[in-house]
NUTOR-477351 format. One record per residue (C-alpha): x, y, z; residue number from 1; residue in one letter. Coordinates in steps of 0.2 Angstrom, whole numbers. Layout:
REM NUTOR-477351
X,Y,Z,NUM,a;
...
//
This chain:
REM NUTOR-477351
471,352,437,1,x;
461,345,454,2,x;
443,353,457,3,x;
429,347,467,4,x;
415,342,452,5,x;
396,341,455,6,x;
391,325,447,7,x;
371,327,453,8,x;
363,326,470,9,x;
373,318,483,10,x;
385,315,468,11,x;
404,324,471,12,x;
423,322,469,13,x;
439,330,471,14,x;
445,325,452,15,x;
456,331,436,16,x;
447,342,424,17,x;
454,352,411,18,x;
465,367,415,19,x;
455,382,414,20,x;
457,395,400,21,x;
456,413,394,22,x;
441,413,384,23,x;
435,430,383,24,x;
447,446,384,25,x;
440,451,401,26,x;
445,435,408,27,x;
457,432,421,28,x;
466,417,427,29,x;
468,413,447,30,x;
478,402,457,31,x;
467,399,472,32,x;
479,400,486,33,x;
464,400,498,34,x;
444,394,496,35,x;
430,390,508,36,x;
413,381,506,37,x;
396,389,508,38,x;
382,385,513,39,x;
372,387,495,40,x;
384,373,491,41,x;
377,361,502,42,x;
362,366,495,43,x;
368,363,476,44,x;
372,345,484,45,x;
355,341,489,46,x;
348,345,474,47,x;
341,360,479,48,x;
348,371,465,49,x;
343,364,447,50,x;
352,376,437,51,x;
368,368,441,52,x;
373,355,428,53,x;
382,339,434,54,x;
401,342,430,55,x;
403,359,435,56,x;
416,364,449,57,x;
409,371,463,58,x;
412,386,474,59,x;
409,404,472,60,x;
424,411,485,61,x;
442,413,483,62,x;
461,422,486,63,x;
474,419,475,64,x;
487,424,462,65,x;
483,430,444,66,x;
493,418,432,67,x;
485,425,416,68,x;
473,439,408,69,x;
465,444,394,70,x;
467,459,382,71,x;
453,469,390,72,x;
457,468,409,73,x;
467,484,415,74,x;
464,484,435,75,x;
472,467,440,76,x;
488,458,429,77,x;
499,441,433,78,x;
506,442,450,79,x;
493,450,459,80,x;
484,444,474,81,x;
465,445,473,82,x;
450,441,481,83,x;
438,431,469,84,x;
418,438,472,85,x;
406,429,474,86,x;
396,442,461,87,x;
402,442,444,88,x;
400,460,437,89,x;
400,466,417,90,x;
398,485,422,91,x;
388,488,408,92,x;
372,482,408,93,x;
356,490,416,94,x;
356,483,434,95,x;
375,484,436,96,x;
373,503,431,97,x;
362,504,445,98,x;
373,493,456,99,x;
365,478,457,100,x;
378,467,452,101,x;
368,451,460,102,x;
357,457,445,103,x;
368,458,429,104,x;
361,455,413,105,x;
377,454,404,106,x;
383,438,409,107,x;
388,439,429,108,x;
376,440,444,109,x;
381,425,454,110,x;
389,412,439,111,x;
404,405,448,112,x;
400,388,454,113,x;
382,390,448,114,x;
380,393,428,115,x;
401,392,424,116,x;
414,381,433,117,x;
418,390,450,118,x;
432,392,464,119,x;
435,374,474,120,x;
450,370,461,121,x;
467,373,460,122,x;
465,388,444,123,x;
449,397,442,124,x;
443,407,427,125,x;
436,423,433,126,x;
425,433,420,127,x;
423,452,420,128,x;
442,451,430,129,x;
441,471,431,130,x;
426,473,443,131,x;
425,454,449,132,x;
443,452,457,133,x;
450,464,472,134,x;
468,465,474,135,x;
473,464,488,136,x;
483,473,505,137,x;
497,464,507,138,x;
493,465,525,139,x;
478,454,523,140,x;
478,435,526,141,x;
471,424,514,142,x;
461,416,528,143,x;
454,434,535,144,x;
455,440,516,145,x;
441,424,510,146,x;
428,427,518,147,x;
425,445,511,148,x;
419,436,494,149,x;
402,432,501,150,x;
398,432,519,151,x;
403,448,525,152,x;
396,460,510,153,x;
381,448,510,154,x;
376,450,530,155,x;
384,469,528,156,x;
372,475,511,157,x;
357,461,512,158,x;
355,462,531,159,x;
363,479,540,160,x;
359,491,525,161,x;
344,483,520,162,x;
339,483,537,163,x;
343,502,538,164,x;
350,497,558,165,x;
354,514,564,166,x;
361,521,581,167,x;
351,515,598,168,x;
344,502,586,169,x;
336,484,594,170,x;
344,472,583,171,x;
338,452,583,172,x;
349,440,572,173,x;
338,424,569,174,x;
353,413,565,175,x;
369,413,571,176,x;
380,401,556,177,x;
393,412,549,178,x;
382,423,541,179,x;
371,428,554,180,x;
386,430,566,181,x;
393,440,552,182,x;
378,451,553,183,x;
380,454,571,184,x;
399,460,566,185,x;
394,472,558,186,x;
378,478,564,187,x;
391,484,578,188,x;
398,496,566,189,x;
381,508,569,190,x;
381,508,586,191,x;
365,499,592,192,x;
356,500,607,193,x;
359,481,609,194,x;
361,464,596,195,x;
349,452,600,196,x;
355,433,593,197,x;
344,419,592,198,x;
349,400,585,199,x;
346,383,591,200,x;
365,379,596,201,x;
374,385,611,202,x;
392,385,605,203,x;
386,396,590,204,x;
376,408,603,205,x;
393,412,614,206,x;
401,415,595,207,x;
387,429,594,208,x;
392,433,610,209,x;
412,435,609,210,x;
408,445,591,211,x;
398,457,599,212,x;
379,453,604,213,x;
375,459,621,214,x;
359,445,622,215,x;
355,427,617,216,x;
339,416,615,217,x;
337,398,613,218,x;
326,398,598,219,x;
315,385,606,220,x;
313,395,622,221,x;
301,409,616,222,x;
315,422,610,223,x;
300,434,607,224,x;
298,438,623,225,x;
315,443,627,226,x;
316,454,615,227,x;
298,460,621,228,x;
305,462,638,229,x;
320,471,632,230,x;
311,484,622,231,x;
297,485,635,232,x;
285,477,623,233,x;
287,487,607,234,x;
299,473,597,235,x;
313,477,587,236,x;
318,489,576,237,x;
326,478,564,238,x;
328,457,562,239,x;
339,449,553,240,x;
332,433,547,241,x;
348,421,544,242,x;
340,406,542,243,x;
330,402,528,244,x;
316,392,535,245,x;
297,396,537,246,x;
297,395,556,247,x;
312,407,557,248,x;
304,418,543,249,x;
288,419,555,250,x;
297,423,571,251,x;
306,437,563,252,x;
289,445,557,253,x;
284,444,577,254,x;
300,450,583,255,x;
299,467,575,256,x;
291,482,580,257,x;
277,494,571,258,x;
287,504,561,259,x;
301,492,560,260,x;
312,482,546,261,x;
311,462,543,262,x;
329,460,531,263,x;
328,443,526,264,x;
344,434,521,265,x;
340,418,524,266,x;
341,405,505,267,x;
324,401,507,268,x;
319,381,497,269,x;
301,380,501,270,x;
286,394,505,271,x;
282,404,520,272,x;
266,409,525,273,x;
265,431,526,274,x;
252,435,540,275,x;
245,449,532,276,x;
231,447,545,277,x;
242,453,555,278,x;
257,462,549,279,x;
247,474,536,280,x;
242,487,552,281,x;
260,488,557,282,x;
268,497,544,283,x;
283,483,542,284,x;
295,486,529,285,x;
302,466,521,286,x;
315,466,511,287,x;
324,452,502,288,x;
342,452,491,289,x;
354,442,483,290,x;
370,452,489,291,x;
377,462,475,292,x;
395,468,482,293,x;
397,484,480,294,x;
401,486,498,295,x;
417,471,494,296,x;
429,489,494,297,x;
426,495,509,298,x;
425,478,517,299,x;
444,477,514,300,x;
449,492,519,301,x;
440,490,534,302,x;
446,471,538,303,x;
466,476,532,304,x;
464,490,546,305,x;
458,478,558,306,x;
440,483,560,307,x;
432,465,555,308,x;
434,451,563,309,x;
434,440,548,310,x;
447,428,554,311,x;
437,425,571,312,x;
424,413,561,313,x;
436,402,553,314,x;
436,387,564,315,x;
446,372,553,316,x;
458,374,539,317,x;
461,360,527,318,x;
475,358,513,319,x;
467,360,498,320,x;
466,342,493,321,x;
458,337,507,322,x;
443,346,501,323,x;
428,329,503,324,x;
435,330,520,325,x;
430,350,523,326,x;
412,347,517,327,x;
408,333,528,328,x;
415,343,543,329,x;
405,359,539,330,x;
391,347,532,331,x;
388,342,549,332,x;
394,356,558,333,x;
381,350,573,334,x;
392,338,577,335,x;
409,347,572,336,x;
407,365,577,337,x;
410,372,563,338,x;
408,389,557,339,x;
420,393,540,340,x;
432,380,533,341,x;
447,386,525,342,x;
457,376,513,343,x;
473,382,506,344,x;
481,387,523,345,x;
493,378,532,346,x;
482,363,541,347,x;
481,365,558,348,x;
468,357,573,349,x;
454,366,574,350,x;
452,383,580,351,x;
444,388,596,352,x;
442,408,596,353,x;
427,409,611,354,x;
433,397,624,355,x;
433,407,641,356,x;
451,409,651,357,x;
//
């Protein structure tokens, strides 16, 4: 088969490797019928992420067709549609007990395109099938259906939930890519006050806007003090930090109120400073997370309903074999626009969804 093989920093190629297999008797087998690239694998390309051999096949999301299972698996067979997680769960083990599947100590966590061959290729061997691949509503396009592997439950459980965003909340998302506007999504679900989104990029900002934030900032511009001014100087009650850089760390921490909730989000490749100086008076709750899934049910039925809107991120679809060509448009999505690439679906010119009448 064709998958898309890390080779070492700044090393790739869309290639044959070996069909995958059923090696254990949890195992499933996937035709991907639709993939998309994250932004961890941009990271995996720079180096940033040593645990990744050179000649594994990346990617760590995926919709397709079950082609084969082993003995063990009793919740998906050949012929079903299923999302692929990001998470790989065994159910058994002490954190995935506790619902900490990002934790599992029995072989998952997060393993495709990371510590096993992952999801840009045309089969994919999924480990643990029975709590790792969703079926799927038939109503649900693969394009919508995609992006519930990772961005969705991750903004949903590692940013909303662990930002405990309640009712007549003040909400500020530092980082509007497709996970922080994913986090403006659904932080609309608890009916905040008002979503506050801050990023460097206008087209991204009037994203957050047409997905539901009533207020942007230019992160260069002192986005502080707007939310400042629109809490009449308390701060929010919860930040988002979507980013992953120091600077955008530090902002969050002076964004939010006393009392209030810094959920970081953000894949962080270097230290940040923790003003303590400051920050230990205030009562400030930080939390961190690798996103675990358990939400990945409820995301479905939510988005087959029509309540997500998944497919309003995707902004360019590629055939599946044009996979160099998706990472250098969402590598420099700057220049391209970008938001989610989707390969697998019918090739079409890029998507527009915020453009004004």
């Amino acid at each position: 088969m064709k998958a898309y093989v890390f080779h070492g920093p700044g090393q790739s190629a869309w290639e044959d490797v070996p069909d995958p297999a059923v090696k254990e008797p949890t195992d499933a087998i996937v035709r991907v019928d639709a993939v998309t690239i994250c932004g961890t694998d941009l990271h995996i390309l720079k180096g940033d992420v040593p645990e990744v051999r050179p000649g594994t096949v990346l990617g760590h999301e995926a919709v397709g067709e079950v082609v084969d299972v082993g003995g063990d698996v009793r919740t998906v067979r050949p012929g079903d549609r299923v999302l692929v997680s990001c998470i790989t769960a065994c159910g058994r083990c002490h954190s995935c007990r506790e619902g900490m599947y990002g934790q599992c100590r029995g072989g998952g966590g997060w393993i495709l395109g990371h510590l096993v061959d992952g999801t840009q290729a045309e089969y994919v061997r999924v480990p643990f099938a029975d709590l790792s691949a969703h079926p799927l509503p038939s109503a649900l396009d693969s394009k919508d259906a995609v992006l519930l592997a990772d961005i969705f439950p991750t903004s949903y459980e590692v940013g909303v939930l662990n930002g405990h965003v309640r009712p007549g909340d003040t909400v500020a998302v530092v980082g509007a890519g497709p996970v922080g506007l994913a986090a403006v999504a659904t932080a609309r679900l608890f009916a905040p006050e008002r979503i506050v989104a801050v990023d460097l990029a206008a087209a991204r900002l009037e994203a957050a806007r047409h997905l539901g934030a009533d207020a942007v900032a230019d992160a260069r511009e002192a986005p502080e003090q707007l939310v400042e001014d629109l809490t009449d100087g308390l701060g929010a009650d919860v930040v988002v930090e979507a980013v992953g850089l120091p600077e955008t760390f530090e902002l969050c921490t002076r964004m939010v109120r006393p009392g209030g909730h810094v959920a970081n989000v953000g894949v962080h490749g270097k230290p940040v400073t923790l003003h303590l100086e400051d920050l230990w008076i205030k009562n400030v709750t930080i939390t961190t997370g690798l996103v675990d899934t358990y939400s990945t049910p409820t995301l479905l039925r939510m988005a087959a309903a029509g309540r997500l809107p998944t497919g309003q991120l995707v902004t360019h679809t590629f055939p599946l074999t044009h996979m160099e060509e998706a990472y250098d448009v969402f590598a420099r999505a700057a220049d391209t626009g970008a938001l989610k690439v989707v390969l697998g679906e019918e090739p079409h010119e890029e998507v527009v969804p915020y453009r004004a009448a």
